[in-house]
VEXBA-866976 format. One record per residue: residue number from 0; residue in one letter; x negated, y negated, z of N, C-alpha, C in turn. Coordinates in steps of 0.05 Angstrom, whole numbers. Layout:
VOPA   n res    n_x    n_y    n_z   ca_x   ca_y   ca_z    c_x    c_y    c_z
VOPA NUM   A      X      Y      Z      X      Y      Z      X      Y      Z
...
END
This chain:
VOPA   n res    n_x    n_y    n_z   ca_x   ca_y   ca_z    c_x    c_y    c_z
VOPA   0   X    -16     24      0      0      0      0    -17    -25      0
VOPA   1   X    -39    -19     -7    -52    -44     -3    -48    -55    -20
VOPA   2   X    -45    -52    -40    -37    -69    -71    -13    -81    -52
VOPA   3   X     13    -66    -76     31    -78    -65     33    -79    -39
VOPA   4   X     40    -50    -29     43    -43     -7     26    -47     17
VOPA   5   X      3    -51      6    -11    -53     37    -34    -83     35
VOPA   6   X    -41    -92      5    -60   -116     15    -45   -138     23
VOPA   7   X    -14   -131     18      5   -153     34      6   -135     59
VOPA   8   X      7   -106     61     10   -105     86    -10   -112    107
VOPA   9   X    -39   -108     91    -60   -131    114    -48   -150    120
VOPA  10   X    -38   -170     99    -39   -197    105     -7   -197    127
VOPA  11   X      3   -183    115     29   -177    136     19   -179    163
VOPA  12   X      4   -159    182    -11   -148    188    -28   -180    208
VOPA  13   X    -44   -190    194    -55   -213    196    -41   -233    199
VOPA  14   X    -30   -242    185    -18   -271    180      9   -266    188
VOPA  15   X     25   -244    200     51   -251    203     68   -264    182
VOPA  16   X     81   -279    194    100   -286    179    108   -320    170
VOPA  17   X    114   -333    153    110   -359    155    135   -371    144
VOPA  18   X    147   -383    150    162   -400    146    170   -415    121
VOPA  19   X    180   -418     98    183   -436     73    215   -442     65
VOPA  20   X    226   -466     51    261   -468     55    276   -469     23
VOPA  21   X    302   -482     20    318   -496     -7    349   -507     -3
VOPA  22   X    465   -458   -129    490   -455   -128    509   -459   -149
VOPA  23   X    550   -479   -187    563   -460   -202    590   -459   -195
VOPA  24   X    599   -461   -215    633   -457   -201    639   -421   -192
VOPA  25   X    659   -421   -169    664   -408   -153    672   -373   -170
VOPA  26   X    665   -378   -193    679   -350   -211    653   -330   -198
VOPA  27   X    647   -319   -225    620   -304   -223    597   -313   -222
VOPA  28   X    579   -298   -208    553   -309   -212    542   -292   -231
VOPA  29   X    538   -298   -253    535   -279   -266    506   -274   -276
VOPA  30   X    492   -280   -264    461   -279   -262    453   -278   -295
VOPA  31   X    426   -265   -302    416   -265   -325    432   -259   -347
VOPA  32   X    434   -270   -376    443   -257   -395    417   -232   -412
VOPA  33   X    427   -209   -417    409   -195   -428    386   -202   -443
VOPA  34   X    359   -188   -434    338   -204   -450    333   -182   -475
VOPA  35   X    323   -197   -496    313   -178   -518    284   -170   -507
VOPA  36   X    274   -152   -513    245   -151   -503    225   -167   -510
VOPA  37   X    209   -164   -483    199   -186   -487    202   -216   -470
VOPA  38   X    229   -227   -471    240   -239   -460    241   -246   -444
VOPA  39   X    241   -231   -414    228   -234   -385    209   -252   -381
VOPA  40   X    215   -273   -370    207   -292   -354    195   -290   -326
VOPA  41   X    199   -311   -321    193   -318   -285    220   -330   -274
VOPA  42   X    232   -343   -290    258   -349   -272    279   -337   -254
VOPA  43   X    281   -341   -239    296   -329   -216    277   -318   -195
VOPA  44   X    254   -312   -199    227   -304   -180    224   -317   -156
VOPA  45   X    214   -303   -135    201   -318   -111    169   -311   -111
VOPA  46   X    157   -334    -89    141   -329    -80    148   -329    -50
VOPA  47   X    132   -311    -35    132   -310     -5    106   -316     10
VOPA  48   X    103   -326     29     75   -327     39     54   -314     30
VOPA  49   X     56   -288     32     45   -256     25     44   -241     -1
VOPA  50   X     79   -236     -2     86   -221    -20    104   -247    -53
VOPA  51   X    112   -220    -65    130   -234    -87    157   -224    -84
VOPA  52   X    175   -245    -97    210   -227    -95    225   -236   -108
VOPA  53   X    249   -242   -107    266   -244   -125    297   -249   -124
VOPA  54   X    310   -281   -136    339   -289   -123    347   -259   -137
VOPA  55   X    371   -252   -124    384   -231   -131    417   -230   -126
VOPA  56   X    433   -218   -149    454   -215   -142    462   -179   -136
VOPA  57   X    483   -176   -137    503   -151   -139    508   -153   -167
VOPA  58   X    526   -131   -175    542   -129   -196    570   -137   -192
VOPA  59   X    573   -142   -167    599   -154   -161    604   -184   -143
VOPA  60   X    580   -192   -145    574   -225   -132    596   -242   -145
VOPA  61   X    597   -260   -131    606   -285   -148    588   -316   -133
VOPA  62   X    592   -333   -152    572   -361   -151    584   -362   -120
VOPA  63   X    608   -365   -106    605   -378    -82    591   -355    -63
VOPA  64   X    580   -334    -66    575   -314    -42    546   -330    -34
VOPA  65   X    531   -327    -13    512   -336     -6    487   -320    -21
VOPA  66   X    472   -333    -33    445   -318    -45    434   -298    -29
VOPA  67   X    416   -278    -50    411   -247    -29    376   -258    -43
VOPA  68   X    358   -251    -25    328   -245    -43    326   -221    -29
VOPA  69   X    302   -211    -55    295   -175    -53    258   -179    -50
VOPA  70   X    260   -162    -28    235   -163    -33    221   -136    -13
VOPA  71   X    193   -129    -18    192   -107      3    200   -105     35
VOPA  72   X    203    -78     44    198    -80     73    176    -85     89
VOPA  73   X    149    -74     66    131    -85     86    118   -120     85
VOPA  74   X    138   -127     66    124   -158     70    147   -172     97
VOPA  75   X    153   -159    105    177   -168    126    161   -189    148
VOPA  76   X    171   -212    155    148   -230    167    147   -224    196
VOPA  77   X    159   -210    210    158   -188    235    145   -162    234
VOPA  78   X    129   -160    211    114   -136    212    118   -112    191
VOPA  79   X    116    -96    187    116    -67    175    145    -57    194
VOPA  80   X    165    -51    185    184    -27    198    168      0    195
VOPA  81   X    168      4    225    152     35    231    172     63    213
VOPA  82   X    161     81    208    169    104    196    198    109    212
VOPA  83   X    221    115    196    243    112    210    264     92    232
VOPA  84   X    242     63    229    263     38    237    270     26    216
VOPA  85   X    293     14    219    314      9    202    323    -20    219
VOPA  86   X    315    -43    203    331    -65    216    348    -80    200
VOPA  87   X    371    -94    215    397    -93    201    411   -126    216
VOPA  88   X    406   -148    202    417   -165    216    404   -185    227
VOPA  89   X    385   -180    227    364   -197    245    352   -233    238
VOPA  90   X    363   -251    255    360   -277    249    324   -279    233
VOPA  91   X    330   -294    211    313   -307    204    307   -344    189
VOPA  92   X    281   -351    189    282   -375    182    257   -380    154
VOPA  93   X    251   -351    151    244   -350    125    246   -375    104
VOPA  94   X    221   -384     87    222   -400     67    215   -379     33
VOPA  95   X    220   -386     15    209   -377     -9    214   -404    -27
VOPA  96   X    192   -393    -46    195   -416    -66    199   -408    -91
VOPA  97   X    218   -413    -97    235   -417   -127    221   -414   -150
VOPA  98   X    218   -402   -178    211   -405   -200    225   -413   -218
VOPA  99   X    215   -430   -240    238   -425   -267    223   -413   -283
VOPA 100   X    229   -405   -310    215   -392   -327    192   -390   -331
VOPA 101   X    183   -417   -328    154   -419   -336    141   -425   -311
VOPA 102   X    148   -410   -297    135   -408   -273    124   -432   -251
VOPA 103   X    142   -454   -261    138   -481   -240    159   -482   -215
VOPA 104   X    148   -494   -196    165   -490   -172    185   -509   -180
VOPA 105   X    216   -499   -168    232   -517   -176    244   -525   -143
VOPA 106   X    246   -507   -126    256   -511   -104    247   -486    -67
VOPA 107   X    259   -494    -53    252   -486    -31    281   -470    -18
VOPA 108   X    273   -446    -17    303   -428    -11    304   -425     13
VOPA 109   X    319   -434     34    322   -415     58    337   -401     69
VOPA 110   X    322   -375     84    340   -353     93    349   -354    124
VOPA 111   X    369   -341    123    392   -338    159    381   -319    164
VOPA 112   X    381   -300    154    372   -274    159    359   -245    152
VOPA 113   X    363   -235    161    348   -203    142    376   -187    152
VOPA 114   X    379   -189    117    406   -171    117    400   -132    129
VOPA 115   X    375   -130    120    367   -109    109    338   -101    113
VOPA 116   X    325    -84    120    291    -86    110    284    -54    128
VOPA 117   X    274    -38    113    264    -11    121    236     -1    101
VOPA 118   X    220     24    111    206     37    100    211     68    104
VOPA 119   X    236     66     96    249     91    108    248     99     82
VOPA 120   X    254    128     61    259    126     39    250    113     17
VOPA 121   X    251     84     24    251     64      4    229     46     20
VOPA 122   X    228     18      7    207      5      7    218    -27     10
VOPA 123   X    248    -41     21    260    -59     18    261    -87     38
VOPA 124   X    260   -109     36    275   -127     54    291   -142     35
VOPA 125   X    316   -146     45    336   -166     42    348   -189     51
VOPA 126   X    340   -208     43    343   -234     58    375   -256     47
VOPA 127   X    387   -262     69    414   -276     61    404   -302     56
VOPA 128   X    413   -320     43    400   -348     51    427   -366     44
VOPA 129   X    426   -395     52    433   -417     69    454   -431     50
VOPA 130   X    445   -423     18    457   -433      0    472   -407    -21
VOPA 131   X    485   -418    -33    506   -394    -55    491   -399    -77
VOPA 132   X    502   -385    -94    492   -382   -122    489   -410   -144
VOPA 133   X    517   -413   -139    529   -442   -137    513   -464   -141
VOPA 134   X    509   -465   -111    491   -488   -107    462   -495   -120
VOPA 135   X    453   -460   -114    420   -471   -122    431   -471   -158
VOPA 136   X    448   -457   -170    448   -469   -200    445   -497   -207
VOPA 137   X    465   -506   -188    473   -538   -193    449   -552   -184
VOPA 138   X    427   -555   -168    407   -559   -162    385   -556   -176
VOPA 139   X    380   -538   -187    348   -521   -204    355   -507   -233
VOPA 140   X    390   -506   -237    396   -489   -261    392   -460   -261
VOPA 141   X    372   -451   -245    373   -425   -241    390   -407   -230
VOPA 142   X    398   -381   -240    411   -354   -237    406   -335   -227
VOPA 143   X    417   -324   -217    405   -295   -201    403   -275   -218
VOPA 144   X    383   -252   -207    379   -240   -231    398   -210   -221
VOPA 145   X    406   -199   -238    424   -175   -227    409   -152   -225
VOPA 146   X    417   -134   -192    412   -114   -181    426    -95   -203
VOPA 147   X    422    -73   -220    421    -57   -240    441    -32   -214
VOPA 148   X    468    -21   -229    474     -4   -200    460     26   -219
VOPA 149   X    446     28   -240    451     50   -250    416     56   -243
VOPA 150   X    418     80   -241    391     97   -238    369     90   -265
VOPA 151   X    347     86   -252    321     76   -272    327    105   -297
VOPA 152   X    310     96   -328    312    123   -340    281    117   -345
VOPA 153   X    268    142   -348    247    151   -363    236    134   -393
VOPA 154   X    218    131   -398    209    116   -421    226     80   -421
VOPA 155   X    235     76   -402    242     49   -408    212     23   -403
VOPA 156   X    222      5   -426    197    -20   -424    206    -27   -400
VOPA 157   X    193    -38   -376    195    -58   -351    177    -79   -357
VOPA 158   X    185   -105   -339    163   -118   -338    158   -126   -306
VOPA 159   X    140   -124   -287    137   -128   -257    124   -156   -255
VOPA 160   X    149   -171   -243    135   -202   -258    130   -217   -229
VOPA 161   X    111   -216   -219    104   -223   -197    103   -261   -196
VOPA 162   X    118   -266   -161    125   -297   -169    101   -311   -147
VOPA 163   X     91   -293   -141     62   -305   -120     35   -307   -134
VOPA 164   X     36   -289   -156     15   -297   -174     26   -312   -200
VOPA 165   X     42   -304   -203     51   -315   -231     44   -304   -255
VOPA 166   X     40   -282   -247     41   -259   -269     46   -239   -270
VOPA 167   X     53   -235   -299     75   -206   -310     54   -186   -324
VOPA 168   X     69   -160   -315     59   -140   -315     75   -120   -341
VOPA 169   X     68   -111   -360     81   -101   -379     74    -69   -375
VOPA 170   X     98    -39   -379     91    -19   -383    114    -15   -384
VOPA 171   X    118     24   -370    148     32   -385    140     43   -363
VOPA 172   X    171     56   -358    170     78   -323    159    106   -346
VOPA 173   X    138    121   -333    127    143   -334    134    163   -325
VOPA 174   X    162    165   -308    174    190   -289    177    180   -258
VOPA 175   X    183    203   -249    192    198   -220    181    211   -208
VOPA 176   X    168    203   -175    160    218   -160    175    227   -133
VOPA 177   X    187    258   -139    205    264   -112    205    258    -88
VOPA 178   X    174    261    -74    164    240    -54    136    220    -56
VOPA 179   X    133    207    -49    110    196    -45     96    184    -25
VOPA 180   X     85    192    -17     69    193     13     41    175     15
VOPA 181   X     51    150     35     25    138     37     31    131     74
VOPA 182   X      0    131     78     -4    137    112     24    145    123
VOPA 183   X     35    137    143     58    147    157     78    149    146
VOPA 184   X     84    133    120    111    125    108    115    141     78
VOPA 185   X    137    152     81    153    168     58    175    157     44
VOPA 186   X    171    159     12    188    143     -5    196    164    -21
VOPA 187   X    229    156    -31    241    180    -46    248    177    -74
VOPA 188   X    240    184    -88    250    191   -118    242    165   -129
VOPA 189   X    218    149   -126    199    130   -134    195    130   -165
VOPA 190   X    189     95   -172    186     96   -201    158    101   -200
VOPA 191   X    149    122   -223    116    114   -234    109     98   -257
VOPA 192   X     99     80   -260     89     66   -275     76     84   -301
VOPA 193   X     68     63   -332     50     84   -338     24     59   -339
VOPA 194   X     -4     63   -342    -22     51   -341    -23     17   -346
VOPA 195   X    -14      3   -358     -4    -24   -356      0    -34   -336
VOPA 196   X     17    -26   -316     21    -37   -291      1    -35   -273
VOPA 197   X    -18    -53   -272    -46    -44   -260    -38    -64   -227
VOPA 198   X    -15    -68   -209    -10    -78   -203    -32    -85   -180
VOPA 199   X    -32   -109   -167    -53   -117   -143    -40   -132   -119
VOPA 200   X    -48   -137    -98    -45   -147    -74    -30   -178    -80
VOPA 201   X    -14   -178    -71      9   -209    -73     27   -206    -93
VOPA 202   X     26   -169   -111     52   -167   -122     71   -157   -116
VOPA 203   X     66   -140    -82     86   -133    -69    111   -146    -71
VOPA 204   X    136   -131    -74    163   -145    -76    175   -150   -102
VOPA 205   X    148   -155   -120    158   -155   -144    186   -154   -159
VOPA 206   X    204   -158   -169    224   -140   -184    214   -133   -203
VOPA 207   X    224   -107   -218    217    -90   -238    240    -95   -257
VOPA 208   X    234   -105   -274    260   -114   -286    262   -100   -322
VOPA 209   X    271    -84   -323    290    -73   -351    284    -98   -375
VOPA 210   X    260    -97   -390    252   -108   -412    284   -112   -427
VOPA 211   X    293    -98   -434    318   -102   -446    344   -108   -438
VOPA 212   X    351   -102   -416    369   -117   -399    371   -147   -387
VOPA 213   X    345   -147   -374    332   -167   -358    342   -161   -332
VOPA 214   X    360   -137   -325    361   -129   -296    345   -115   -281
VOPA 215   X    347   -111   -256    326   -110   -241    334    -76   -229
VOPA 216   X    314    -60   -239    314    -28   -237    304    -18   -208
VOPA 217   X    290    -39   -196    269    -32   -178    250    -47   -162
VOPA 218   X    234    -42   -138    221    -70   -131    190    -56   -129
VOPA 219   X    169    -71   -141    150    -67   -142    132    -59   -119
VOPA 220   X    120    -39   -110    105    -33    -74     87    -22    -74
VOPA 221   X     74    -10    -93     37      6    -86     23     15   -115
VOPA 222   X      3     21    -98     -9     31   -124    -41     44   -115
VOPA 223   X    -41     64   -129    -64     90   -118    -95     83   -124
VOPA 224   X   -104     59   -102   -126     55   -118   -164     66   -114
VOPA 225   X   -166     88    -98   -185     97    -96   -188    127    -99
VOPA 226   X   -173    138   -113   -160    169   -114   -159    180    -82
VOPA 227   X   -155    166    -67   -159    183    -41   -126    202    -32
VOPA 228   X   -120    220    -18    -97    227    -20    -77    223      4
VOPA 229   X    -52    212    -12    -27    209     19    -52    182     41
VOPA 230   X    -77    168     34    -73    145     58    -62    120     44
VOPA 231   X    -67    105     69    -66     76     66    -75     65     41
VOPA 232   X    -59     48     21    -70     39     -9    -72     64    -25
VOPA 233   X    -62     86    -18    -68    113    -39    -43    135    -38
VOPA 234   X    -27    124    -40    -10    146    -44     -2    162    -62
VOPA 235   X      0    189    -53     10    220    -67     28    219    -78
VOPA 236   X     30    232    -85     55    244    -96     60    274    -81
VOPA 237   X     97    277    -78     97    310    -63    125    324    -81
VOPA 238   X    126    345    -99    144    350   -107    155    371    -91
VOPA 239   X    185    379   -101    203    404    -84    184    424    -77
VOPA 240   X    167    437    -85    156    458    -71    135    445    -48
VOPA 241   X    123    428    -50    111    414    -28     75    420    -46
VOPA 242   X     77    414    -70     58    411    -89     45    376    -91
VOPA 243   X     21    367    -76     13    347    -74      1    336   -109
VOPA 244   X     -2    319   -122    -10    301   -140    -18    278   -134
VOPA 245   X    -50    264   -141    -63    240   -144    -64    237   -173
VOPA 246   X    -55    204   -174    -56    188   -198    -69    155   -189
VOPA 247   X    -98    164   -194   -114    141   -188   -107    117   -202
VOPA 248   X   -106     95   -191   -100     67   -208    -74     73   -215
VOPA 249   X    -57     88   -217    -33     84   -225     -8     70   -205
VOPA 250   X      7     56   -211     27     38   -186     56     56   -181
VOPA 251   X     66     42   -170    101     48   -163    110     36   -157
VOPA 252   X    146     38   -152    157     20   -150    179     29   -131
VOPA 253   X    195     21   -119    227     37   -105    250     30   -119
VOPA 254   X    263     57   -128    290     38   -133    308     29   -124
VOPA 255   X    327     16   -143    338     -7   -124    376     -1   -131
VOPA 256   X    376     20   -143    407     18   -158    416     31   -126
VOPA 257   X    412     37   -106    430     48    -85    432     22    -64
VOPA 258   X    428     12    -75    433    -20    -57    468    -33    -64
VOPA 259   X    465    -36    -83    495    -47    -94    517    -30    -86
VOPA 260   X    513     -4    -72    536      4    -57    543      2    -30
VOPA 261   X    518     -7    -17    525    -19      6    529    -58     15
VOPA 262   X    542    -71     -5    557    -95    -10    581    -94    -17
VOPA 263   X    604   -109     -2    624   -113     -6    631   -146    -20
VOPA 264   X    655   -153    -23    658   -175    -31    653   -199    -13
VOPA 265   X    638   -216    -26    625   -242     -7    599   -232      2
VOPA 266   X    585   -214    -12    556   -207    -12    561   -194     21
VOPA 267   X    569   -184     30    576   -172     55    561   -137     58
VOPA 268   X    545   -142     73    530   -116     74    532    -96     96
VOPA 269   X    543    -64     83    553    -55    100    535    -27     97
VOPA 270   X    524    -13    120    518     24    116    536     34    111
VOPA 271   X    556     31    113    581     57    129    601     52     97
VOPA 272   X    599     41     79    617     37     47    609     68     43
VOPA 273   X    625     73     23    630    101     13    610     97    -15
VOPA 274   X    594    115    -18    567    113    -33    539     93    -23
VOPA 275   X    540     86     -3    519     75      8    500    100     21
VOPA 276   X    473    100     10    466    120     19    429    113     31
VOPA 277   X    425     78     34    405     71     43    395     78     71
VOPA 278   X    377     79     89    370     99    116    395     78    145
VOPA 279   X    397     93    154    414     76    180    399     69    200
VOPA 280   X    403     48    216    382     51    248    388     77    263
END
């Protein structure tokens, strides 16, 4: 995890957590219109102290719900969630800073809370923030970009467009890894990159966004970079028989389509919805 996953998790680690701040008529928010490839920008992107992330909607948002950003669990500014904590709710005063396309800051977002944020399974934090969709449109012109509810496929172009560096990452998902194992923490049915995605430290959080959609498949979190196996900055791979695999230099990502079943209307986030199947406290 040191790439994604862990050179923010040093700085996680180190630097804690820091502070940064910042809407459409009331119909839909209807975030990005499909990009042709290629197309993928920086707009809608964050930067975080640490990590990178991303305004985000649902597939069933609308402009007045309060803005959601996506971004990892371990860039969480309270630390790494230990193997099997799950936090759910928890006040925050979080800042991020805004992109538009071309990657100039347009504004200052702030969050209430952490809807969401685990290293359980997955690799996530979810932050509510202060303003609706609405607003920051009418303010910066910018859109949220849509959480994808459908499962990543095989051979698709992505682009991992990181908003802390300000650069995009071009490849295609390469397959899935059943588990993937780095130091204490276990991730399930993970995207693999194929060699393009050479991802590095401050692209944690990333969104992984569907070259041709322009929706967001996934959030960007590690990458294997000393062939070492299952540690820190190197994680395995473990399939159903309990058959280990190293893929040196190669990255990953978590997906993100089991998120949009635990939101209700008014961006309302719930475990207990019928198809929500993200980890519980």
């Amino acid at each position: 995890m040191k790439t994604p996953l862990i050179a923010t998790l040093a700085a996680v680690l180190v630097a804690g957590a820091t502070a940064l701040t910042g809407a459409v008529p009331a119909q839909a928010a209807t975030g990005r219109a499909a990009h042709p490839l290629d197309a993928v920008d920086f707009s809608g992107t964050v930067a975080l102290s640490n990590c990178s992330g991303s305004l985000v909607r649902m597939p069933g948002s609308v402009g007045s719900d309060p803005g959601l950003v996506l971004t990892n669990g371990h860039c969480l500014e309270t630390g790494m969630p230990g193997p099997g904590q799950v936090i759910v709710n928890q006040p925050s005063s979080r800042t991020f800073t805004l992109l538009d396309g071309s990657a100039n800051e347009v504004a200052t977002l702030n969050a209430t809370k952490v809807v969401y944020s685990a290293m359980t399974d997955t690799d996530v934090t979810i932050y509510q923030l202060d303003s609706s969709y609405d607003t920051i449109q009418a303010q910066t012109g910018i859109s949220p970009l849509t959480v994808s509810a459908d499962h990543p496929v095989q051979g698709t172009d992505i682009r991992v467009v990181s908003g802390y560096w300000k650069r995009t990452y071009s490849c295609s998902i390469d397959g899935f890894a059943y588990q993937l194992k780095e130091a204490d923490w276990t991730f399930k049915d993970s995207v693999r990159y194929t060699s393009g995605c050479d991802v590095i430290g401050g692209t944690s959080g990333s969104p992984v966004v569907d070259a041709n959609t322009g929706q967001v498949v996934a959030v960007n979190n590690t990458i294997n970079e000393n062939g070492e196996t299952c540690t820190l900055d190197n994680p395995c791979e473990v399939d159903q028989s309990g058959a280990v695999t190293v893929h040196q230099g190669i990255g990953y990502a978590q997906e993100t389509y089991v998120i949009p079943a635990c939101f209700s209307a008014g961006n309302t986030f719930d475990l207990t919805l019928p198809g929500c199947t993200l980890a519980r406290p």
